[in-house]
C-alpha positions as CSV (number, residue, x, y, z in Angstrom):
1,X,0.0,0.0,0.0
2,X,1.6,3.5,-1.4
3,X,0.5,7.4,0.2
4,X,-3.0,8.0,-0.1
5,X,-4.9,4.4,0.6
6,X,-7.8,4.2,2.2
7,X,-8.7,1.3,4.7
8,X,-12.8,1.2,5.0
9,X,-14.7,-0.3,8.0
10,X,-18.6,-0.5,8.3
11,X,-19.9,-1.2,11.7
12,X,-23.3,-1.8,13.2
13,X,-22.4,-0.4,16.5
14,X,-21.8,2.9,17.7
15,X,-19.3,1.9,20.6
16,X,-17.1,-0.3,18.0
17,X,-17.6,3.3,15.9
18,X,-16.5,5.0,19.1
19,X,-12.8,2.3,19.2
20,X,-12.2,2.6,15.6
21,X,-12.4,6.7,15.9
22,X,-9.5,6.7,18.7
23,X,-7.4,4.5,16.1
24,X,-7.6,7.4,13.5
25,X,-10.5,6.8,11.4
26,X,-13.5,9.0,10.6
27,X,-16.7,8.6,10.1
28,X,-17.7,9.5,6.5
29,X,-21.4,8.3,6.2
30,X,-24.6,6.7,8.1
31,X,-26.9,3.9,7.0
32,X,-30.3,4.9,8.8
33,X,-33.3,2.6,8.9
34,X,-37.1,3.5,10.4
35,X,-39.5,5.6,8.4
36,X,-37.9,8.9,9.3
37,X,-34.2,7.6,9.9
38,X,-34.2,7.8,13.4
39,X,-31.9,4.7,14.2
40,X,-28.6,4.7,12.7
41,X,-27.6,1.2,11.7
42,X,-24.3,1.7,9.8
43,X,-21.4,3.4,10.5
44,X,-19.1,4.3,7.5
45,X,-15.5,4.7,8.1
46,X,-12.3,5.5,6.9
47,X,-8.8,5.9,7.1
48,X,-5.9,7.6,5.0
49,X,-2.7,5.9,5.3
């Protein structure tokens, strides 16, 4: 892996979200589910090597 790779990580639970964010990745997007999106079910992440 050269500059400029990105590792992706999709989780279903906010406290892994939470352990994966102190390691240096961001979140970039939310999966919702429910009629209005009121319960987040994915959390997209990333990270830049």
């Amino acid at each position: 892996m050269g500059g400029g790779d990105i590792i992706k990580r999709m989780l279903h639970s906010k406290a892994l979200a939470d352990k994966w964010i102190k390691l240096g990745y961001k979140i970039v997007a939310l999966s919702y589910t429910g009629c209005f999106g009121e319960t987040p079910l994915t959390f997209h992440l990333e990270k830049e090597l």
